[in-house]
VEXDREN-2710 file (C-alpha; in Angstrom, 1 decimal):
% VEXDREN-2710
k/r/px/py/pz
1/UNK/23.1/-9.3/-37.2
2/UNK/23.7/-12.9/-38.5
3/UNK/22.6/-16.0/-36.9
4/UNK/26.2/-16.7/-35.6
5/UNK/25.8/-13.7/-33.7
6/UNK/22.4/-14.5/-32.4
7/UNK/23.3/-17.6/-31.2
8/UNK/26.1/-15.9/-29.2
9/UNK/23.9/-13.9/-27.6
10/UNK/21.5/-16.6/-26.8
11/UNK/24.1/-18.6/-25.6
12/UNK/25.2/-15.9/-23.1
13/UNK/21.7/-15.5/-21.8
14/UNK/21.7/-19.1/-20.9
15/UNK/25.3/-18.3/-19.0
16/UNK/24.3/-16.0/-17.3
17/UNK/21.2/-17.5/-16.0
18/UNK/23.3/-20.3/-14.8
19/UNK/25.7/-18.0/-13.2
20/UNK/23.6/-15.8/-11.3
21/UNK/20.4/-17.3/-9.0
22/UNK/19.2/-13.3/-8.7
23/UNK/18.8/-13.2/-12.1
24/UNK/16.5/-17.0/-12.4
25/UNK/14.1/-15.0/-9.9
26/UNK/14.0/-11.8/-11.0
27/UNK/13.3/-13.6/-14.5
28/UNK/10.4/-15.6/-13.2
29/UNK/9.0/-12.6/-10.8
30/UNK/9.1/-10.4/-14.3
31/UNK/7.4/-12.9/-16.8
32/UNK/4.6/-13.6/-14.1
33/UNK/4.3/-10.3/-13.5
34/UNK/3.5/-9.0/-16.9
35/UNK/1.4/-12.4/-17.8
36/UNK/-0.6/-10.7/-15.6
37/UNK/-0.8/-7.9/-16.8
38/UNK/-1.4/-8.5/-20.1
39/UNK/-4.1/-11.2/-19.6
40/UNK/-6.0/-8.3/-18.4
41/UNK/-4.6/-4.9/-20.5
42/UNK/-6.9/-6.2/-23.8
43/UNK/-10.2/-5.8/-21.2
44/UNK/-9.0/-2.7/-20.1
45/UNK/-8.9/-1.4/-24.0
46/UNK/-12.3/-3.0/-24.6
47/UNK/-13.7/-1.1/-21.8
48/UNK/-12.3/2.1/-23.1
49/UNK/-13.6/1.5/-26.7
50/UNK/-16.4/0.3/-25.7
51/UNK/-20.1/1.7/-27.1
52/UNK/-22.1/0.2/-24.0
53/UNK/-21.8/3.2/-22.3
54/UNK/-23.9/1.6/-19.1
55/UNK/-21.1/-1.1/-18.4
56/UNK/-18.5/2.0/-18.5
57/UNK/-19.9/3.8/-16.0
58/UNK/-22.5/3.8/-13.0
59/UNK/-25.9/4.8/-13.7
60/UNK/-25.6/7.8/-11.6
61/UNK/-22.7/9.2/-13.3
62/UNK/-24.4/9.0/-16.7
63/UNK/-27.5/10.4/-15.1
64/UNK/-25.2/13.6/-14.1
65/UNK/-23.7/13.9/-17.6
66/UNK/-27.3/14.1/-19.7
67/UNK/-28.5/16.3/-17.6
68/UNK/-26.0/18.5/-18.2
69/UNK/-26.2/18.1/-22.2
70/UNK/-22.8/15.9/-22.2
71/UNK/-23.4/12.6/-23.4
72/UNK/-21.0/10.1/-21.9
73/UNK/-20.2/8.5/-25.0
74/UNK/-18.6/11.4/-26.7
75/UNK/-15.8/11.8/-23.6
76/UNK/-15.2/8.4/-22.8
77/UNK/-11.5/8.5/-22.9
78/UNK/-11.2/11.9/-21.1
79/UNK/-13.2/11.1/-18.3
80/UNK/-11.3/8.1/-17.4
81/UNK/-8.2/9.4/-17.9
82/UNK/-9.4/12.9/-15.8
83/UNK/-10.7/10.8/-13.2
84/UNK/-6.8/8.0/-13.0
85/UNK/-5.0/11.1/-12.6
86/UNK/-7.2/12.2/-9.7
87/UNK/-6.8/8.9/-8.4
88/UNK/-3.0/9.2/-8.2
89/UNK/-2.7/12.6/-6.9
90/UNK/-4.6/10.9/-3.9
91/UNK/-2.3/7.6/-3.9
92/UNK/0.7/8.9/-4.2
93/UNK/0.8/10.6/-0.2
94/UNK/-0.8/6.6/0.2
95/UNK/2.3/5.1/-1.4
96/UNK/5.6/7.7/-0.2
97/UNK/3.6/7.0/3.6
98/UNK/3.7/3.1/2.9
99/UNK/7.5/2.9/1.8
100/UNK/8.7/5.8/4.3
101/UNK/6.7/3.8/7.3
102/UNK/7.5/0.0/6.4
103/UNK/10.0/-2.0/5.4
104/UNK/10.6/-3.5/2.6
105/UNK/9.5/-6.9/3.2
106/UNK/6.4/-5.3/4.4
107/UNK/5.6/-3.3/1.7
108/UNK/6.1/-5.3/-1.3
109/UNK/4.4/-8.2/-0.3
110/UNK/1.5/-5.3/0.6
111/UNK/0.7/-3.9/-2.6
112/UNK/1.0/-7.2/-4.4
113/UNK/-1.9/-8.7/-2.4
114/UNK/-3.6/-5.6/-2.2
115/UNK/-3.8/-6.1/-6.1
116/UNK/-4.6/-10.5/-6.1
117/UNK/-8.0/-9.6/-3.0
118/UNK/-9.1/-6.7/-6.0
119/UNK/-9.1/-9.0/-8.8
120/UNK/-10.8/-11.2/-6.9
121/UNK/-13.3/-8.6/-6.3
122/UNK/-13.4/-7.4/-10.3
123/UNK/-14.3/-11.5/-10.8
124/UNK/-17.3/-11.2/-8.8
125/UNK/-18.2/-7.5/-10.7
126/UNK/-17.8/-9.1/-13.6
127/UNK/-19.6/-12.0/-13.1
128/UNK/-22.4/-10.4/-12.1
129/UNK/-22.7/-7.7/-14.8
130/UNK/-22.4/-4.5/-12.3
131/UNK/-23.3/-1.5/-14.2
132/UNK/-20.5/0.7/-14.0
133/UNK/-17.3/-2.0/-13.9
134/UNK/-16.2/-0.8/-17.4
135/UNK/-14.4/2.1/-15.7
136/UNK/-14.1/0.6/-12.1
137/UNK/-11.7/-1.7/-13.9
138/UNK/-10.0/1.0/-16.3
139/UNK/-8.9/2.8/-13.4
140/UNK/-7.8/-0.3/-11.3
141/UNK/-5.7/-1.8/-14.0
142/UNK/-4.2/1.7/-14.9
143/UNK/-2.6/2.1/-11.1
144/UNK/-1.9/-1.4/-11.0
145/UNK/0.4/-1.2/-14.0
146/UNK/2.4/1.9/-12.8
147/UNK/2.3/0.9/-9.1
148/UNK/3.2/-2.9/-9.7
149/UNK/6.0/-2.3/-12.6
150/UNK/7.4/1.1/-10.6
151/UNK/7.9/-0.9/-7.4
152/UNK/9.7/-3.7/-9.6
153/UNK/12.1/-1.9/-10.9
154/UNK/13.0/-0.3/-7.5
155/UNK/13.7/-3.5/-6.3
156/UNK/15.6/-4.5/-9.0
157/UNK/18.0/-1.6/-8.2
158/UNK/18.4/-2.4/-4.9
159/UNK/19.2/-6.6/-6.2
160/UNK/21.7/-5.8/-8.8
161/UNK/25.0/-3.2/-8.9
162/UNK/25.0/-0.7/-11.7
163/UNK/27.5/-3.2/-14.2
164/UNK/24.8/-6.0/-13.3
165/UNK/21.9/-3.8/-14.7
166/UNK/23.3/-3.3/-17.5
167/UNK/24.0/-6.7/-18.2
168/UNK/21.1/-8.1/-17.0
169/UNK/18.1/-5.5/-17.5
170/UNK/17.8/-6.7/-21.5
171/UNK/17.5/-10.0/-20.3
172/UNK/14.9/-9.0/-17.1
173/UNK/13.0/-7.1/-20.0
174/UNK/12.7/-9.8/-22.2
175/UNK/11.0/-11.9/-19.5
176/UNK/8.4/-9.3/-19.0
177/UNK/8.6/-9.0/-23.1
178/UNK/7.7/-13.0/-22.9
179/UNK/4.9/-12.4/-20.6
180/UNK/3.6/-9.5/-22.0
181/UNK/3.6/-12.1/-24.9
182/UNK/1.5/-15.0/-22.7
183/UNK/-1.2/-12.6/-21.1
184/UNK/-2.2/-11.7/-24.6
185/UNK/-2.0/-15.2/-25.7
186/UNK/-3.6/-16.6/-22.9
187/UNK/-6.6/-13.6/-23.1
188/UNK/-7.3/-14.5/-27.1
189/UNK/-7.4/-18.3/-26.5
190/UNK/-9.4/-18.1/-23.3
191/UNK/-12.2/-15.3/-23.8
192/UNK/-14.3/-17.1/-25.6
193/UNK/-14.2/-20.0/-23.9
194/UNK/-14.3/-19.0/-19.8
195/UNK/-15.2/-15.6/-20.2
196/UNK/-14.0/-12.1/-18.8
197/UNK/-15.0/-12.8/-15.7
198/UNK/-12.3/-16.0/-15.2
199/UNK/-9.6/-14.2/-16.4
200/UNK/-9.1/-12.2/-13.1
201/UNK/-8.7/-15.4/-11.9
202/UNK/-6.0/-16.3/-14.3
203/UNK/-4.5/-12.9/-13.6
204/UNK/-4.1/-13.3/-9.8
205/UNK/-2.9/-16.8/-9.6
206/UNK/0.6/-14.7/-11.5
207/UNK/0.6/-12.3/-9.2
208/UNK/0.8/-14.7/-6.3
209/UNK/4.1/-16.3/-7.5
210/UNK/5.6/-12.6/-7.9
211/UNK/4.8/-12.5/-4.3
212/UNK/6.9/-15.5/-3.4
213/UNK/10.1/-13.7/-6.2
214/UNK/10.0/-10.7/-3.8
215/UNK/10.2/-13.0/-1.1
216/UNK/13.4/-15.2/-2.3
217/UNK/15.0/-11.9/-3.8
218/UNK/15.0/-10.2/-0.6
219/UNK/18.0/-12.3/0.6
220/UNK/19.5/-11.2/-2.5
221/UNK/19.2/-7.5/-1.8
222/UNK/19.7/-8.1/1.8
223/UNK/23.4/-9.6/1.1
224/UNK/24.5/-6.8/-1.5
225/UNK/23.5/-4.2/0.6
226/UNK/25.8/-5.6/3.9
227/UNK/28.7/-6.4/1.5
228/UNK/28.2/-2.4/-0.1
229/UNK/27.5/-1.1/3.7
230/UNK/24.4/0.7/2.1
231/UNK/21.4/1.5/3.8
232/UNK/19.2/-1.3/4.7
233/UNK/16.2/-1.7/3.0
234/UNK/14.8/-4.0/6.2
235/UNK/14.2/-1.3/7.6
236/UNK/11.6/1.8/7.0
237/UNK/12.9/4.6/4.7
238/UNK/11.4/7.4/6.9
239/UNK/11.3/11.1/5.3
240/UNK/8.0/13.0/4.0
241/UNK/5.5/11.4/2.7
242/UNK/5.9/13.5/-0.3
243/UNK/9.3/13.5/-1.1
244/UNK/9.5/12.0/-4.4
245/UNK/7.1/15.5/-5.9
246/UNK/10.0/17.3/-3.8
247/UNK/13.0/15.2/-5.1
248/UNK/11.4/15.6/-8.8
249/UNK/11.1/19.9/-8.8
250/UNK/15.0/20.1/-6.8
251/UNK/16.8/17.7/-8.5
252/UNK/17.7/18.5/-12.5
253/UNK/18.2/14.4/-13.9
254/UNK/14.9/13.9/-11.9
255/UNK/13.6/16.8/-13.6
256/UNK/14.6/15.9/-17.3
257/UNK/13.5/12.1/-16.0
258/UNK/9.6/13.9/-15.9
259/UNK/9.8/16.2/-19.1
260/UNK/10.8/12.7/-21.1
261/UNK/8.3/10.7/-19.2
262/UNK/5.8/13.8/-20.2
263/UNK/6.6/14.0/-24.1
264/UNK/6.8/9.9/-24.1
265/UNK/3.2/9.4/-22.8
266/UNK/1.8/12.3/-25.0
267/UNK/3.5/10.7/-28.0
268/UNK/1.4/7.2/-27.0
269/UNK/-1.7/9.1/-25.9
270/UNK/-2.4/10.6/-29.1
271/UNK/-1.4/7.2/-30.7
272/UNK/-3.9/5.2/-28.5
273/UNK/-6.9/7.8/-29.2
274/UNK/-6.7/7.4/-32.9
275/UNK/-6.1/3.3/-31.9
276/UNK/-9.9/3.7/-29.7
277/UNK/-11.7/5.4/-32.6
278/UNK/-10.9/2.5/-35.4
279/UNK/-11.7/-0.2/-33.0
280/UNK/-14.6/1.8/-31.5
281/UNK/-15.7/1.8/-35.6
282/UNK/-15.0/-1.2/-35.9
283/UNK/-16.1/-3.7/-33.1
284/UNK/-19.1/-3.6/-31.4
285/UNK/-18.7/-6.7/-29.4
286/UNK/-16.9/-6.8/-26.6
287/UNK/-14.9/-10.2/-27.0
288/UNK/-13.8/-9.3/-30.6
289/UNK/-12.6/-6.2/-29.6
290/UNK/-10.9/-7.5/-26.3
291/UNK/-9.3/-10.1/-28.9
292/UNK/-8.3/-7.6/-31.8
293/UNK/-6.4/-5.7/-28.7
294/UNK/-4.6/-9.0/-27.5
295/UNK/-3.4/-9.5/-31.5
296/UNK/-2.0/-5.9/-31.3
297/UNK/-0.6/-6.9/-27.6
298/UNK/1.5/-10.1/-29.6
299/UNK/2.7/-8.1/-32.7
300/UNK/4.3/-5.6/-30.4
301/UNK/5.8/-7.9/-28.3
302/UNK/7.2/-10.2/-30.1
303/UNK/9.1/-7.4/-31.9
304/UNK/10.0/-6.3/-28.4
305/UNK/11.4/-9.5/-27.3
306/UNK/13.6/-9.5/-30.4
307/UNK/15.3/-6.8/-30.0
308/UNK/15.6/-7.4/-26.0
309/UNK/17.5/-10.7/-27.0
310/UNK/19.4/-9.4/-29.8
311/UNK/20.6/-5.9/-29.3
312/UNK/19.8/-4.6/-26.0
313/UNK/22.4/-6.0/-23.8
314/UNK/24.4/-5.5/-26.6
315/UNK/23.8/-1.6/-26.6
316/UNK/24.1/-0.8/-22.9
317/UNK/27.1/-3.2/-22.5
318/UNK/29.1/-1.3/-25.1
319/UNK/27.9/2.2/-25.3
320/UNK/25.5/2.8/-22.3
321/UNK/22.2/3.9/-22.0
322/UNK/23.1/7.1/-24.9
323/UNK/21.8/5.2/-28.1
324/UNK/18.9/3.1/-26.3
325/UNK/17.5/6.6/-25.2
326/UNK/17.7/8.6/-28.5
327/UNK/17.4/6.1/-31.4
328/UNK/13.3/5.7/-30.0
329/UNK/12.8/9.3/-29.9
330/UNK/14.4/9.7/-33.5
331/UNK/12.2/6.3/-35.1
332/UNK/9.1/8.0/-33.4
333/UNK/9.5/11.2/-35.3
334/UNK/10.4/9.7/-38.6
335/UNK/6.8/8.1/-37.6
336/UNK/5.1/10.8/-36.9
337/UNK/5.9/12.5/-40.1
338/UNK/5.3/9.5/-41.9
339/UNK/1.2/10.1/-40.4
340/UNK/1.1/13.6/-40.7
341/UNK/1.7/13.1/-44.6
342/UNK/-0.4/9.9/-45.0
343/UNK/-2.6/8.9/-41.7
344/UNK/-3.8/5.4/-42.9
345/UNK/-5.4/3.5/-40.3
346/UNK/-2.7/0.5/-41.0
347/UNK/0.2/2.9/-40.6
348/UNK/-1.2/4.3/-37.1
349/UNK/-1.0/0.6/-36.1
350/UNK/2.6/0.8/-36.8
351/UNK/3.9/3.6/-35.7
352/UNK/2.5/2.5/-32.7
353/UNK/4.1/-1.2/-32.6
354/UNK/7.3/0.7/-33.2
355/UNK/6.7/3.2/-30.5
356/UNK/5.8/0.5/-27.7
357/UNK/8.2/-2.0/-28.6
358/UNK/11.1/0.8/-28.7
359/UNK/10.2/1.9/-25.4
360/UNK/9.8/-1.6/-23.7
361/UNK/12.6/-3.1/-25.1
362/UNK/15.2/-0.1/-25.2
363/UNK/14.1/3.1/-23.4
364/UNK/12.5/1.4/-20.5
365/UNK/15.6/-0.5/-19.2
366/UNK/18.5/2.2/-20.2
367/UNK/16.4/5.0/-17.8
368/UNK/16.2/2.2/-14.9
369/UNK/19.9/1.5/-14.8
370/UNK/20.1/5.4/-13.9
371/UNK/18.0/4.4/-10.8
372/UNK/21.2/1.7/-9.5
373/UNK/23.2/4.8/-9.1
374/UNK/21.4/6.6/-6.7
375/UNK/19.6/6.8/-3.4
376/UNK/17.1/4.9/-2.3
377/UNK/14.9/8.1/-1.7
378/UNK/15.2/8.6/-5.6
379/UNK/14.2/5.1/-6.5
380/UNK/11.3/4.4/-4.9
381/UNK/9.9/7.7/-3.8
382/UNK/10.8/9.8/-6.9
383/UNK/10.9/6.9/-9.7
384/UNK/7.7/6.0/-8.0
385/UNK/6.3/9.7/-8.7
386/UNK/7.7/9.8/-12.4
387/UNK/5.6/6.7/-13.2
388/UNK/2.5/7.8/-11.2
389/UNK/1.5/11.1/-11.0
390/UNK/3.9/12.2/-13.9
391/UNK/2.7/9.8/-16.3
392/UNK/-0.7/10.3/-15.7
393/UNK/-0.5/14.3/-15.7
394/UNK/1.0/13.8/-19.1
395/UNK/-2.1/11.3/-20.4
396/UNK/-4.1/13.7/-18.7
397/UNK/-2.9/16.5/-20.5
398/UNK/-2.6/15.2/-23.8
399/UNK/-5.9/13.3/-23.9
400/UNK/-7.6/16.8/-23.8
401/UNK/-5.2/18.0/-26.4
402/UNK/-6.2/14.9/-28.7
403/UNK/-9.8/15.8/-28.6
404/UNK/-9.1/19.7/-28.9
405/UNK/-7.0/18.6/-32.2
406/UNK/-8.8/16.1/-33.7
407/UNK/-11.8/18.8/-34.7
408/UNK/-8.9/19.8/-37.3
409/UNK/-8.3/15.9/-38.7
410/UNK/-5.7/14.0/-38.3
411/UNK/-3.0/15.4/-39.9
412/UNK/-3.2/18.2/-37.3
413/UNK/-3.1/15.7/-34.9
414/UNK/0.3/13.8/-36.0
415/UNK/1.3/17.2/-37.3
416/UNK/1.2/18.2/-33.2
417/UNK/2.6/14.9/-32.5
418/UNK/5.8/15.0/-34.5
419/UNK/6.8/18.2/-32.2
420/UNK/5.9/16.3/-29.0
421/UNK/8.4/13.4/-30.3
422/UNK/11.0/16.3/-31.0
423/UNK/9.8/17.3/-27.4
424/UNK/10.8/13.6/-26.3
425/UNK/13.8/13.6/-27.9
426/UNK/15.4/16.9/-26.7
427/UNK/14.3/15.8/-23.2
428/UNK/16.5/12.5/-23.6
429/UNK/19.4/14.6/-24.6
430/UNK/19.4/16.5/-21.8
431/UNK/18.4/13.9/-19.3
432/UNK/22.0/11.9/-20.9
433/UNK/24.2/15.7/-20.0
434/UNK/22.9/14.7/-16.2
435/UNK/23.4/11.4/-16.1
436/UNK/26.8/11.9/-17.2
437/UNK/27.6/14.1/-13.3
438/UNK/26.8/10.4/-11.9
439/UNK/29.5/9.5/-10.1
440/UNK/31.5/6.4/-11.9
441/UNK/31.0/2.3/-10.9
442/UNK/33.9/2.7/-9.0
443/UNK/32.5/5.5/-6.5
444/UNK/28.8/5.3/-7.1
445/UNK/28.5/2.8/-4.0
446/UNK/30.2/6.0/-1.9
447/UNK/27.8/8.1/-3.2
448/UNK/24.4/6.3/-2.9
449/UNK/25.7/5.7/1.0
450/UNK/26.1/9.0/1.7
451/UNK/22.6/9.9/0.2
452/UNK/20.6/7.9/1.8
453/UNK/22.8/8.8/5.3
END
């Protein structure tokens, strides 16, 4: 792509922010949004990699662990990611009773300052040195991420028409490609100098502008949805609390939605174990290794953005969502080989960049213009699910594997992963066969009305 052509494109960003105020917001909600994120993901990894097993987890819970003869230390990872899918098997009835009770401008605003009064708890945790916080804050910022980013992109569907999304999700990504981009930034310039503590502060002053986004794009959604004579989302949802778990085992796309989610997070699961036990070697200070995660954080996003500018609009203008599904799953095993021959430390680190950046800046967006097509019920009860308890069963499951497989070394370990990227891969295929019974542009407005009737 020459630089004629990536001027083009640029140019036509900047048109189409002038054209369309949606757009401005949904730009600015995004960015903030991850900024936010981001300032705090490096802590979360420095927690998890962490050898001060006492700022991990409460003296009681280590207490139970020695006396059983199972140090702590040795099943960092696995407890906390046990103990975040526990957590969202218990939040997910929490969340389908939220949206199926309240409205929408309820509930947004909700779980957005739910998340700003928590942070401002974690600052005072922090501050203070609480034993335990390490894995208080692991499991906070885990739900927060899936929660917060899940409930985005529902909205987002019910903002912008299905030829919107397409246009405009590359775009939307590469705001949350630019914050993901600050937070990190922000986190390696600032640790040193304010300290861990401050940076929940940082965190929640972004996540009270995404509050007022929500608010101004609510007339947005508000207007398309009486010009469409869709269901209003003013008013509660209603149906079971756990619909989404229902929608997810009836529905096949929905289905084939889960097995990719499942393969996609073991593929990054086994990835981020091997990441943990270099930097766990490595660091033993918490600020360096908070700021050797926030370099990792830049790398990958800055390759995201690039390709979010360049080529993503591009792709699911002109061809749909076919090659931004499969030419991930294909890099990944080429990656994954690539390990199982030679597993260097340096190229884990980039297999990994290329894993993460291929999934924010392509993957991500093509499966969430699948969600503008459908039901309300499917957007922000099921796609809610997929990115909750889904995701998490698969960390769950394929943290255990990691440690089961890493006894053997780690070309078992990539030798396993290479069939859980085929795994990935197959599952996009098949999820594209579903997506194709959609009903067309022209008649998916019919269709999503009589769903949500």
């Amino acid at each position: 792509m020459n630089a004629t052509s990536a001027t083009q494109r640029i140019g036509r960003f900047r048109a189409a922010l002038a054209a369309s105020p949606p757009l401005v917001w949904a730009f600015l909600y995004f960015f903030c949004l991850l900024s936010g994120y981001y300032v705090l993901r490096p802590v979360r990894e420095a927690m998890g990699a962490s050898n001060d097993v006492k700022a991990i987890f409460p003296p009681w819970m280590i207490d139970f662990f020695a006396a059983r003869g199972m140090p702590l230390k040795e099943f960092t990872l696995q407890v906390l990611f046990t103990c975040t899918f526990l957590i969202m098997l218990l939040l997910q009835p929490a969340y389908g009773a939220l949206v199926s009770r309240y409205p929408r401008r309820v509930f947004l605003p909700v779980v957005y300052g739910f998340f700003i009064v928590t942070l401002l708890l974690f600052y005072l945790a922090f501050n203070s040195g609480m034993p335990g916080r390490g894995m208080a804050f692991f499991l906070w910022i885990t739900v927060f991420n899936l929660f917060a980013v899940a409930v985005f992109w529902s909205f987002m569907a019910d903002v912008f028409s299905n030829v919107e999304a397409r246009s405009y999700y590359g775009y939307i990504g590469a705001a949350g490609t630019l914050g993901a981009l600050t937070g990190p930034a922000l986190t390696s310039t600032l640790v040193q100098r304010i300290g861990i503590a401050n940076l929940m502060l940082v965190s929640a002053g972004f996540l009270t502008i995404c509050v007022v986004c929500v608010l101004r794009l609510r007339w947005t959604a508000v207007a398309r949805e009486q010009e469409r004579k869709l269901a209003s989302g003013e008013v509660p949802m209603g149906g079971d609390v756990l619909a989404g778990l229902k929608l997810i085992a009836r529905e096949p796309l929905l289905r084939w939605l889960a097995v990719l989610t499942i393969f996609g997070v073991g593929v990054g699961t086994l990835l981020y174990n091997e990441q943990a036990a270099i930097v766990r070697r490595l660091f033993t200070d918490p600020a360096m290794s908070t700021g050797y995660y926030a370099k990792i954080d830049l790398v990958v996003n800055g390759l995201t953005l690039i390709v979010q500018l360049l080529a993503t609009r591009w792709l699911l203008s002109r061809f749909g969502i076919k090659p931004a599904l499969l030419i991930p799953g294909f890099a990944i095993m080429l990656g994954f080989a690539a390990l199982a021959a030679s597993p260097l430390p340096l190229m884990v680190a980039i297999v990994q960049i290329i894993t993460r950046a291929s999934e924010f800046s392509l993957a991500k967006p093509a499966r969430e213009t699948i969600y503008t097509r459908v039901g309300r019920e499917w957007r922000y009860k099921a796609g809610a699910a997929i990115d909750t308890v889904i995701y998490r069963g698969g960390d769950l499951t394929f943290v255990w594997v990691h440690k089961v497989l890493s006894a053997f070394g780690s070309n078992v370990v990539f030798g396993v992963g290479l069939l859980v990227a085929g795994g990935m891969t197959f599952g996009a295929w098949r999820l594209l066969r579903e997506e194709s019974k959609l009903p067309s542009e022209r008649t998916s407005d019919a269709a999503t009305k009589s769903s949500e009737a």
